[in-house]
C-alpha positions in Angstrom: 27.5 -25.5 133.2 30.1 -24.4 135.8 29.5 -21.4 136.6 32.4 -19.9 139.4 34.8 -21.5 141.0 36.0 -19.7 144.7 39.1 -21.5 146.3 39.8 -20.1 149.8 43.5 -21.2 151.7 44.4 -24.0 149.3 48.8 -24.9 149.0 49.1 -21.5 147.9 45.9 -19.8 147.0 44.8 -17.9 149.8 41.7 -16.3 148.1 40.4 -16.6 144.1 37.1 -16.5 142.3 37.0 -17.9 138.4 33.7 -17.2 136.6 33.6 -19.0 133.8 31.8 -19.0 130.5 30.2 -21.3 127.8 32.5 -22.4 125.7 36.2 -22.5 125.9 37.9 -21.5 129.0 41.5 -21.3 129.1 44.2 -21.3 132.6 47.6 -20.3 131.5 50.7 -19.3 133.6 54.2 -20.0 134.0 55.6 -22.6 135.2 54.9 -23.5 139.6 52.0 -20.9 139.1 49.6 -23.2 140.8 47.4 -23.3 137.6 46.8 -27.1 138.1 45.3 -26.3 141.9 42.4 -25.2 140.4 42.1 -28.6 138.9 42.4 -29.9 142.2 40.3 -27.9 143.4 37.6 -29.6 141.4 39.0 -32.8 141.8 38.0 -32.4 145.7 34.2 -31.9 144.7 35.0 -35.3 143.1 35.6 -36.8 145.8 39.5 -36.8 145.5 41.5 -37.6 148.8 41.5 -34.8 150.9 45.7 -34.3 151.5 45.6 -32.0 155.3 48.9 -30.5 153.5 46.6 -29.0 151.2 45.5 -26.4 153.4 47.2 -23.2 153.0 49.6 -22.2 156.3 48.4 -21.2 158.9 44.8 -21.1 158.0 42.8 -23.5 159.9 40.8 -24.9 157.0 40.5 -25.2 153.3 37.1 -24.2 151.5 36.7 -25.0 147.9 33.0 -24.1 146.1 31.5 -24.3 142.7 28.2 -22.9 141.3 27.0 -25.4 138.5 23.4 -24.4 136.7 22.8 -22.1 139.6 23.5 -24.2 143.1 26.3 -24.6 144.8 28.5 -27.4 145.7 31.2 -26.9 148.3 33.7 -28.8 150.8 35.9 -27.9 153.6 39.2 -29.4 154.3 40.6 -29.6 157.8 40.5 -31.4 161.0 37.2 -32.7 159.0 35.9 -32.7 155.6 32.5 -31.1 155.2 31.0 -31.7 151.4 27.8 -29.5 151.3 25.0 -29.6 148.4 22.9 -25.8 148.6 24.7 -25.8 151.6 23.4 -28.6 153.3 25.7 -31.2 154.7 25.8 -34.2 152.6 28.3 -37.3 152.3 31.3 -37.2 149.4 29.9 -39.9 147.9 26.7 -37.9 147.3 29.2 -34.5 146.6 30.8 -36.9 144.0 27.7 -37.8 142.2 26.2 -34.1 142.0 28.8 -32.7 140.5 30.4 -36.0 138.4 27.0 -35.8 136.8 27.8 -32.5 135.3 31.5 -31.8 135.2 33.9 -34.6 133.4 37.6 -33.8 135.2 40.6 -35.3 133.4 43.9 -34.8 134.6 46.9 -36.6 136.0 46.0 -36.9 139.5 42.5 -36.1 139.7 39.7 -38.3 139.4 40.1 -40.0 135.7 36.5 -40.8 134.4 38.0 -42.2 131.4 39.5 -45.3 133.3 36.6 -46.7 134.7 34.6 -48.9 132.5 31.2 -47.3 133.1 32.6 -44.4 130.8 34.1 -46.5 128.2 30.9 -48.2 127.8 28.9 -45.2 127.6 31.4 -43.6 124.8 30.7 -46.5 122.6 26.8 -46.8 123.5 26.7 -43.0 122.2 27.2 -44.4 118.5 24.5 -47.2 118.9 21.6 -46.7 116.6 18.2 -46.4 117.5 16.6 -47.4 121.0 18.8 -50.8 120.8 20.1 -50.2 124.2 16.5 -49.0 126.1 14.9 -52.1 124.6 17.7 -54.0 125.7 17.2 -52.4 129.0 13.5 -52.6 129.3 13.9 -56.6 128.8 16.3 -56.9 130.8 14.3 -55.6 133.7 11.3 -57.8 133.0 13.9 -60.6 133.0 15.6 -59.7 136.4 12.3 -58.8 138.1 10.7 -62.6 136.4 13.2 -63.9 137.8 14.0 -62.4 141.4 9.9 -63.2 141.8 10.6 -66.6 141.1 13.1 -67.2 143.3 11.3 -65.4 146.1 8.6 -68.1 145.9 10.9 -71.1 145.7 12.9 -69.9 148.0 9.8 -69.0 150.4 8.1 -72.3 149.8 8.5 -74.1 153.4 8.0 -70.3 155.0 4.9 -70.6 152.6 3.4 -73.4 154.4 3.6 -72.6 157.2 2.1 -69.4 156.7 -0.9 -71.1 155.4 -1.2 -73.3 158.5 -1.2 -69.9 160.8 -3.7 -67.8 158.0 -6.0 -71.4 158.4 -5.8 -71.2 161.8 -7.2 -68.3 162.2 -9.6 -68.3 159.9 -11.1 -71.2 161.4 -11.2 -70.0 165.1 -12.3 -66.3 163.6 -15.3 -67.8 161.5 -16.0 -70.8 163.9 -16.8 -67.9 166.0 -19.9 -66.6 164.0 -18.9 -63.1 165.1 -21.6 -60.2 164.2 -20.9 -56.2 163.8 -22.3 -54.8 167.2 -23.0 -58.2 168.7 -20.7 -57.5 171.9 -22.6 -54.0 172.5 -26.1 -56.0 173.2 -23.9 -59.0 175.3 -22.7 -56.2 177.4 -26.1 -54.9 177.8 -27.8 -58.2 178.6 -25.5 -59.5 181.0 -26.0 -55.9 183.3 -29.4 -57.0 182.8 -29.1 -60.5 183.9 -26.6 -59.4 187.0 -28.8 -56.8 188.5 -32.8 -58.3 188.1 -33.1 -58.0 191.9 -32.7 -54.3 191.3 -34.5 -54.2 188.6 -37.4 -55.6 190.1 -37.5 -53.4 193.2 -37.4 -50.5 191.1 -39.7 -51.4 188.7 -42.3 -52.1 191.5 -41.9 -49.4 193.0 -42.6 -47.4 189.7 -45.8 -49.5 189.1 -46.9 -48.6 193.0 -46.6 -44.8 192.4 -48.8 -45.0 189.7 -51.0 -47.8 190.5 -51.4 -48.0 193.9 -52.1 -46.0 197.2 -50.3 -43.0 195.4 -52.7 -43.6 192.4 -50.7 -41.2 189.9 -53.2 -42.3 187.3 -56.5 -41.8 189.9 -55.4 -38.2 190.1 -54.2 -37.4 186.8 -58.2 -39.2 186.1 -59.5 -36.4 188.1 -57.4 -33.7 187.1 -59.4 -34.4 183.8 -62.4 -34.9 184.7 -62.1 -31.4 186.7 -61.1 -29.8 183.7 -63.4 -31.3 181.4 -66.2 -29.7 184.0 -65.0 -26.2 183.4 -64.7 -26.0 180.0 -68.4 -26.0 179.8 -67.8 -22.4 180.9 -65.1 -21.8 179.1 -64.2 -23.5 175.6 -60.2 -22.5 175.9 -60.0 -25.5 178.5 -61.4 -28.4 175.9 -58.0 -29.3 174.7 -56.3 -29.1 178.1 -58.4 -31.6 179.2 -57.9 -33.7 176.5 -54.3 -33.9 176.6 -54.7 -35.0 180.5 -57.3 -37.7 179.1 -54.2 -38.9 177.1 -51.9 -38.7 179.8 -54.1 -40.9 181.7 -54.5 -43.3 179.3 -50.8 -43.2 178.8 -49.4 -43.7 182.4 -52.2 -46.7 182.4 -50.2 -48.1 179.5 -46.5 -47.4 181.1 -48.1 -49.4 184.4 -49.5 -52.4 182.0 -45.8 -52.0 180.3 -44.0 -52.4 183.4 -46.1 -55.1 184.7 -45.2 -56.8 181.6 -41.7 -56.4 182.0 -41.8 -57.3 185.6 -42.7 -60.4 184.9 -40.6 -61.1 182.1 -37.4 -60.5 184.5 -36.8 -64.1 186.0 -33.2 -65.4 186.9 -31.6 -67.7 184.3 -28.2 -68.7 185.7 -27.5 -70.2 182.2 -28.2 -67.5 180.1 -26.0 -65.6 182.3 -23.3 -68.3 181.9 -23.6 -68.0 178.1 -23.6 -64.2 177.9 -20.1 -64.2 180.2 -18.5 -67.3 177.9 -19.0 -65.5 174.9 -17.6 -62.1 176.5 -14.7 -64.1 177.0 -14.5 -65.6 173.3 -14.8 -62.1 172.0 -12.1 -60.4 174.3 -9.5 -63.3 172.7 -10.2 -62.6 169.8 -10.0 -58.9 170.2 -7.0 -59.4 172.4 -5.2 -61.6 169.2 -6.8 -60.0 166.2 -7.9 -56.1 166.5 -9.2 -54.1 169.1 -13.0 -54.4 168.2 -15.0 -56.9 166.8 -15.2 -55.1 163.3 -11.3 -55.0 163.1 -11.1 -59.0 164.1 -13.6 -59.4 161.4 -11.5 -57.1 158.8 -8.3 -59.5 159.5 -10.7 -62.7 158.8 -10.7 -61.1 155.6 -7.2 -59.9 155.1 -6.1 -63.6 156.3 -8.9 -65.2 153.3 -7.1 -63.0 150.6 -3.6 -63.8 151.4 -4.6 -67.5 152.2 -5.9 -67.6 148.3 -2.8 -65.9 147.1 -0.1 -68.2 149.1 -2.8 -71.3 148.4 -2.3 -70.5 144.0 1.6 -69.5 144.4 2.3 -73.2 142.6 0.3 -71.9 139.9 2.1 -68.1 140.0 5.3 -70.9 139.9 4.4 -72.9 136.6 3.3 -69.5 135.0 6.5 -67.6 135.9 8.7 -70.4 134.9 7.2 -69.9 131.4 7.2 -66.1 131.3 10.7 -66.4 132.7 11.4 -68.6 129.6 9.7 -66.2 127.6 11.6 -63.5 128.8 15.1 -64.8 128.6 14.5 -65.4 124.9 13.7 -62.2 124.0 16.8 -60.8 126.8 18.9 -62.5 124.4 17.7 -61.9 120.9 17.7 -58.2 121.8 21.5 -58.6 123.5 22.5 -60.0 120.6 21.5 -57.4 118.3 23.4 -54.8 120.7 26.3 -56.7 120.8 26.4 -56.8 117.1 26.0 -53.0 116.8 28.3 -52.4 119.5 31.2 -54.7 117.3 30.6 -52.3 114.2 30.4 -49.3 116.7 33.6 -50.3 117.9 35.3 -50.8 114.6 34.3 -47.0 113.8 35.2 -45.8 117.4 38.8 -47.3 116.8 39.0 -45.8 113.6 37.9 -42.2 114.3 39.8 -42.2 117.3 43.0 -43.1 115.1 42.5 -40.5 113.3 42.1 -38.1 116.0 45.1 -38.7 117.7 47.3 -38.8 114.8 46.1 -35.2 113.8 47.0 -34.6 117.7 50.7 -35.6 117.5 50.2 -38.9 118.2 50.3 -41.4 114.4 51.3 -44.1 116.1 48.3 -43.8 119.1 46.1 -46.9 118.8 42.7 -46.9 120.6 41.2 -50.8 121.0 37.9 -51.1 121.8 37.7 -54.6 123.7 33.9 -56.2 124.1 34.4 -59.2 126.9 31.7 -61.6 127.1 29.5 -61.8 130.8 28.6 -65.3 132.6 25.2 -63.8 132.1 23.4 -61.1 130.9 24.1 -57.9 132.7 22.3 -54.1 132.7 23.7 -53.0 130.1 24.4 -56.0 127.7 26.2 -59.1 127.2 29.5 -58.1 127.1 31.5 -55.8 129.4 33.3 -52.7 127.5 37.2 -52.3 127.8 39.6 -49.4 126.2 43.5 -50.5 125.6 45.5 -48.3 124.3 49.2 -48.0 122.7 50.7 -45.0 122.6 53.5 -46.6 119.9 53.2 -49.0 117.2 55.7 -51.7 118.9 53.4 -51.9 121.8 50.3 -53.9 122.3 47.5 -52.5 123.7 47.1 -52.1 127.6 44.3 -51.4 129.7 44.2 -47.5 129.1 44.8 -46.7 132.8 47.8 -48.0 132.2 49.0 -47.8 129.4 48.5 -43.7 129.2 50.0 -41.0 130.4 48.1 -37.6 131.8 48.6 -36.1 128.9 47.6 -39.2 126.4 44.4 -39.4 128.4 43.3 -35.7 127.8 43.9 -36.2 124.4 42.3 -39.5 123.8 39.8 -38.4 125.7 39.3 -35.4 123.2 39.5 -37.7 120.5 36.7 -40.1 121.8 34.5 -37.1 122.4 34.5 -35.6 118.8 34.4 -39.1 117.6 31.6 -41.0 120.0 29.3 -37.5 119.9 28.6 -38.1 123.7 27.9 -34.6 125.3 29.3 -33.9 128.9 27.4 -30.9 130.1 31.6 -29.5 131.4 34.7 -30.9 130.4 38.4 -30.4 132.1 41.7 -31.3 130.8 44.8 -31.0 132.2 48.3 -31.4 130.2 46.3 -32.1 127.0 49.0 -30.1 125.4 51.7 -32.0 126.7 54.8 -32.9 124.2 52.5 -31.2 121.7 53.6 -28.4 119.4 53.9 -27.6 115.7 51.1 -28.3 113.4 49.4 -30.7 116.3 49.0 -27.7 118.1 47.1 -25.8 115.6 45.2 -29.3 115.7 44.3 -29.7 119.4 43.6 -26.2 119.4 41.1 -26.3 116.9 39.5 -29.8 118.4 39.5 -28.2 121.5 37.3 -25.0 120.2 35.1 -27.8 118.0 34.3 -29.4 121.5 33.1 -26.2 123.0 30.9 -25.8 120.6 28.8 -28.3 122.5 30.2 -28.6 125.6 31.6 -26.3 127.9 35.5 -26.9 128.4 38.2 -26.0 130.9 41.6 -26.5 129.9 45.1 -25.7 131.2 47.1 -25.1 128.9 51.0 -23.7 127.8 50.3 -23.5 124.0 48.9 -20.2 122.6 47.2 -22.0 119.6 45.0 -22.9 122.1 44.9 -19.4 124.5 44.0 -17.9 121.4 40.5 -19.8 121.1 39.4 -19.1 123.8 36.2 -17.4 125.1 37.3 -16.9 128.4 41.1 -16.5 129.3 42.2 -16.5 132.8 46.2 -16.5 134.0 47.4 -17.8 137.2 49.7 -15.7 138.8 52.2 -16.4 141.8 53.7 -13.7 144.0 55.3 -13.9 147.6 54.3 -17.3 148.1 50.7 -16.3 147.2 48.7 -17.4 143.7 45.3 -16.0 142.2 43.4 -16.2 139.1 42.8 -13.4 137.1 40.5 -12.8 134.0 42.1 -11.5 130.8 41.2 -9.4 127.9 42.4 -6.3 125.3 46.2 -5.9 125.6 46.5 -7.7 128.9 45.6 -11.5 127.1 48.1 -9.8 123.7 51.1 -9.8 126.5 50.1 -13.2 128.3 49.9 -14.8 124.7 53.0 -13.4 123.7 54.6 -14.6 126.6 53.5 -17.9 126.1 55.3 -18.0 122.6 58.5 -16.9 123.1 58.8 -16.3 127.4 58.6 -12.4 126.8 57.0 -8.9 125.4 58.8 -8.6 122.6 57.4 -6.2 119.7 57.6 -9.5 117.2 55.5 -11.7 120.0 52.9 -9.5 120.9 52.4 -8.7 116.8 52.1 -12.5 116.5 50.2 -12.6 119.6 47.8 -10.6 117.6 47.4 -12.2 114.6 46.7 -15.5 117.0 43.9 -13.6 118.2 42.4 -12.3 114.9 42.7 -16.1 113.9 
């Protein structure tokens, strides 16, 4: 619901603030009041041309803000236009949306949702039965996405090959390469190994001489034992010691056996050295093409199998889509065909209802057409585009209804499609719905107009008191020294503004009829 409307510095508002309330919501005012700028006003949050002339005299910028279920929607006019959702910066286009999702603006100049075809189509939908349009709908998303897959691959076919001469490329020179988890860890280690056995050697000897030799580590450590061993005759406490230096002699004989082994063991094998350094060298290109270790080169072997096996059956995903796709497009247009049927007898009853509406509206000759044009091919919404003409006199044929209608005609159609489709518009606004109507079609648009905000909230700007007097909320425009505001009415103050709108002044006859207006 629209909540408030503040305008700040627009034509000749310098400063107003309109809370509005559920239900009906009447601007009146005399004549050059400025009560259509508040229309405007919306019309901007729609996205409506900003006009620089718009912005009051001498102020450097325009500001116009609305407060729909609780956030705010605003834009600045001046050397730049500055549309602002919760007050951050968005585009108009997105401005546009937000609020065109929530308020419905009719009016001469503003932005006429009726026209476009979107709405039209939508006003008829609202009588379908059932879920005819979301099955529709659902099939003709498996149908679009059936068939934008298909295309993909056909279209991908000679990309498609050569894909799977790169993915079998690699596969081959990534297998051929009988790579193994941890396998360039134990090449690093051998080849320091193999490059440094002249080291190895000398140290090694070395190690063996300390503890075999004229140092004769394990001689001493023999002794050391043996001398323990000889006082723990005298003292039991020592047993153990000695034993553990009996191990450590037999161990250190074992390390020198050990190292003797591997003394021998370390002879120079150009070769192997030769193979070690070539298969460095494989693994850094493959690293170098295929992931930064060999785990990750082995990870995109696998990635490169599975897409291999998907691109290798896409003939197969080919012959099977072509049938689902067949499949599909039967059932797209079995189900279009029972929505365009319901939409040709919604039509029929959306012509009618609309007749009568606009007859009871002052206009008996008024004819609403509902046109259903056939697509080349299915579309989102059905197999037929939706088109209004209208005639606003018998000895006219129906135009398109952008056309063919006048401000006014449009805020009444619209009225009548409303109470005739039953599709709910969280806010509606009309402007010069009343125009050229008086007499017993006012008493009718006023009460149409109070049956509508029953279920929606409405805004209307309005001359006729029929229609003031409905209202839940009345506001009058006022104009003074070049300056208009808005300002809420109730008790005698809406009595006088009612009277005035019957018969220009306060006379005691007017504001008694004013009265009985408002008693109903």
């Amino acid at each position: 619901m629209l909540e408030a409307l503040e305008v700040r510095n627009l034509a000749v508002i310098e400063s107003t603030e309109v809370e509005f309330a559920p239900g009906l919501n009447v601007l009146s005012g005399e004549t050059g009041a400025g009560k259509s700028l508040l229309v405007d006003a919306l019309a901007l949050l729609l996205g409506a041309k900003a006009d620089p002339g718009l912005v009051r005299p001498g102020a450097e910028a325009a500001l116009v803000t609305a407060w729909i279920d609780g956030e705010s929607f605003s834009r600045r006019i001046g050397a730049r236009s500055t549309p602002r959702i919760g007050g951050e910066v968005v585009t108009l286009d997105e401005l546009a949306r937000a609020v065109g999702a929530r308020v419905a603006l009719f009016a001469q100049h503003a932005a006429q949702t009726l026209t476009r075809r979107e709405a039209q189509r939508r006003m008829l939908d609202a009588l379908l039965p059932g879920d005819l349009l979301r099955a529709y709908r659902t099939a003709y998303e498996r149908y679009r996405r059936l068939v934008a897959e298909h295309l993909e691959l056909k279209q991908r076919a000679r990309e498609r090959l050569e894909r799977i001469d790169l993915l079998r490329f690699q596969i081959q020179e990534i297998a051929g390469a009988e790579l193994e988890p941890g396998e360039e860890e134990a090449l690093l280690e051998e080849r320091e190994r193999l490059k440094h056995l002249d080291l190895l050697r000398e140290r090694i000897a070395e190690a063996i001489e300390l503890l075999t030799g004229e140092a004769d580590a394990v001689g001493l450590v023999g002794r050391a034992a043996a001398a323990v061993e000889a006082a723990a005759r005298h003292d039991a406490a020592l047993a153990p010691l000695a034993s553990e230096l009996e191990g450590a002699e037999d161990a250190l004989q074992a390390l020198a056996r050990e190292l003797e082994n591997r003394m021998l063991a370390l002879e120079a094998d150009p070769e192997r050295l030769a193979e070690v350094e070539e298969r460095l060298a494989r693994i850094q290109r493959l690293k170098q093409k295929y992931g930064d270790t060999v785990e990750a080169v082995l990870a995109h072997l696998e990635r490169a199998q599975e897409e291999l096996d998907a691109l290798e059956n896409a003939e197969d995903r080919i012959a099977a889509l072509e049938a689902e796709r067949a499949e599909a497009e039967a059932e797209l247009k079995a189900r279009g065909q029972a929505l365009s049927r319901a939409r040709e007898e919604a039509a029929r009853r959306l012509e009618a209802g609309v007749k009568e509406e606009l007859a009871a509206l002052g206009m008996p000759g008024a004819v609403l057409k509902v046109e259903l044009e056939p697509l080349p091919e299915p579309g989102p919404f059905g197999l037929e585009a939706v088109r209004f003409s209208f005639s606003a006199n018998p000895g006219l044929p129906p135009a398109p209804l952008e056309k063919a209608a006048s401000g006014g005609e449009l805020s009444r159609t619209l009225l009548a499609l409303l109470l005739t489709s039953g599709l709910k518009a969280e806010t509606v606004v009309l402007d010069e719905v009343d125009a050229g109507v008086g007499g017993e079609a006012a008493r009718a648009l006023a009460e149409r107009l109070a049956r509508l905000a029953e279920k929606s909230q409405v805004i209307v700007v309005t001359h006729l008191p029929q229609i003031a007097a409905r209202a839940h909320r009345h506001f009058r425009v006022r104009k003074e020294s070049g300056r208009a505001w808005a300002e809420a009415l109730s008790g005698e103050a809406r009595v006088r503004e009612i009277a005035r709108m019957l018969s220009g002044g306060y006379e005691p006859e007017a504001l008694e009829h004013a009265r009985a207006l408002l008693l109903g």
